[in-house]
N, C-alpha and C positions, 0 to 999 in steps of 0.2 A: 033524610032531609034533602030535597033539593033546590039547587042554586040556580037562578037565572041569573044571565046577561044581562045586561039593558045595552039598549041599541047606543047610549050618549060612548060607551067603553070604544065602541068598535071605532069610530074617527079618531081618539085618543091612540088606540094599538095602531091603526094604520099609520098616524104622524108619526110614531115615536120608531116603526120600522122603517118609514121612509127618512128617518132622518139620521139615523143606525148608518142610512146606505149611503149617505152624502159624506164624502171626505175629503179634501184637498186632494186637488188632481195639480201633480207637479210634470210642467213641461221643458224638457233641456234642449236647448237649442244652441247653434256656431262649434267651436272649438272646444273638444274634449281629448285635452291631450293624455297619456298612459299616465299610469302613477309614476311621480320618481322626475319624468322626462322634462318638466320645467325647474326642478332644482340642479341640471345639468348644464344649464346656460352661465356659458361663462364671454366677459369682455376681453376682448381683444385677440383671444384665438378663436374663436371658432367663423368659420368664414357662411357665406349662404347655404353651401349646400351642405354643410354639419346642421347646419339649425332645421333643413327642411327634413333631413335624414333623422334627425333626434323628436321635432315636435310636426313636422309636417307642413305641408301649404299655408300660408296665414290666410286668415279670413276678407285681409284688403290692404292694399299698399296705395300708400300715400297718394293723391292727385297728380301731385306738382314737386315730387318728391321720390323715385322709386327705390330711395335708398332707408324709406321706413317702412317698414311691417307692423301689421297688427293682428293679434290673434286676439277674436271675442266671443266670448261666452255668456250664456242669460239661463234663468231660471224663472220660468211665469208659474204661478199657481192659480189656479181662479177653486171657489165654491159652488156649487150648484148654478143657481142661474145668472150670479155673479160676475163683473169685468175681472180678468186676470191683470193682475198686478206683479211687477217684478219684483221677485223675494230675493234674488243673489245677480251680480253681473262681476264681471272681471276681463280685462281690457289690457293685455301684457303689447307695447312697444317698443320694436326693437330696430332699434336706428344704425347703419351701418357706414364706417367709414369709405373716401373714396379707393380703395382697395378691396372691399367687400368683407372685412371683417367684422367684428360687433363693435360699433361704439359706446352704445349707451344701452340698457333697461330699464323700463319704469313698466312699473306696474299702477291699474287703476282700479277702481272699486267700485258699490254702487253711492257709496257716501262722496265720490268724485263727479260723479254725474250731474248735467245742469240740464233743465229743460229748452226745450230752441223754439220758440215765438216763430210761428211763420209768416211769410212777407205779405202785407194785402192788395201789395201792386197788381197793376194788370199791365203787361209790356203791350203797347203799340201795335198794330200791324198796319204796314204797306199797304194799298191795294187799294181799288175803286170802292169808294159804296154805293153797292145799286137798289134801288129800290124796288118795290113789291114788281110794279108794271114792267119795270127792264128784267128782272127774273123771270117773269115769265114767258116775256116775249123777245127773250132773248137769241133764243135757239132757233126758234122760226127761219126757215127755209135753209137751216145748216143742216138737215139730214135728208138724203138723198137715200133711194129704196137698193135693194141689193144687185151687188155689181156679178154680172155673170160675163165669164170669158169663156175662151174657146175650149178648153180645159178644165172643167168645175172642179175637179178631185184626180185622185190614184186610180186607175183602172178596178173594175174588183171580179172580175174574170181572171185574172191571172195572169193574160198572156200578153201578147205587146197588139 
């Protein structure tokens, strides 16, 4: 006895391979510090250069502030054709007294995070506003054809 196909199988096999192949694609990004090397952080003795020596360069120090560091890390995943969305983040602060020791640590999450609303100003600027006609007949008679002197260039003989 034999069996056919039907052509309706083959779109069914093909989705159900192509969809076998689609998995969460995890992307890590910022600060990956060793195993261990953040439960080494202690207050009050360890000064700047233990903490870069133990966890490394922070990912950004404060504005208006260079006595806070921030080390930041993220985790994006997206699906297939998918927006990636953030599945992990972590945000360790470490504030330093004015002697450069540790003051403070806090750690933050992605349950800490807030979204930031961007501003819809538009700042000002200075300056003439000229219209179509002064734009284009602006430049008229400011350029002048090329200036040649006694001397165009380097010699390219070589010699004097």
């Amino acid at each position: 006895m034999r069996r056919t196909v039907s052509l309706a199988t083959f779109p069914l096999a093909l989705a159900a391979v192509m969809l076998a192949a689609c998995d969460n694609i995890a992307d890590l990004r910022g600060f990956t510090p060793t195993p261990g090397a953040v439960d080494k952080l202690e207050v009050g003795t360890q000064s700047r250069e233990d903490i870069q020596r133990l966890i490394g360069s922070p990912s950004s120090v404060a504005t208006f502030n260079p006595n806070v560091w921030y080390y930041i890390s993220e985790k994006q995943e997206f699906w297939g054709p998918s927006r990636p969305w953030i599945s992990e983040q972590s945000v360790i602060q470490i504030t330093f007294n004015e002697s450069g020791r540790v003051q403070n640590i806090k750690y933050f999450d992605l349950k800490d995070a807030q979204n930031v609303t961007m501003v819809a100003r538009i700042t000002p600027t200075s300056g003439k506003e000229l219209t179509v006609l002064e734009q284009i007949l602006g430049n008229v008679g400011k350029f002048s054809g090329p200036r040649q002197s006694g001397n165009p260039g380097a010699p390219t003989t070589g010699g004097p």
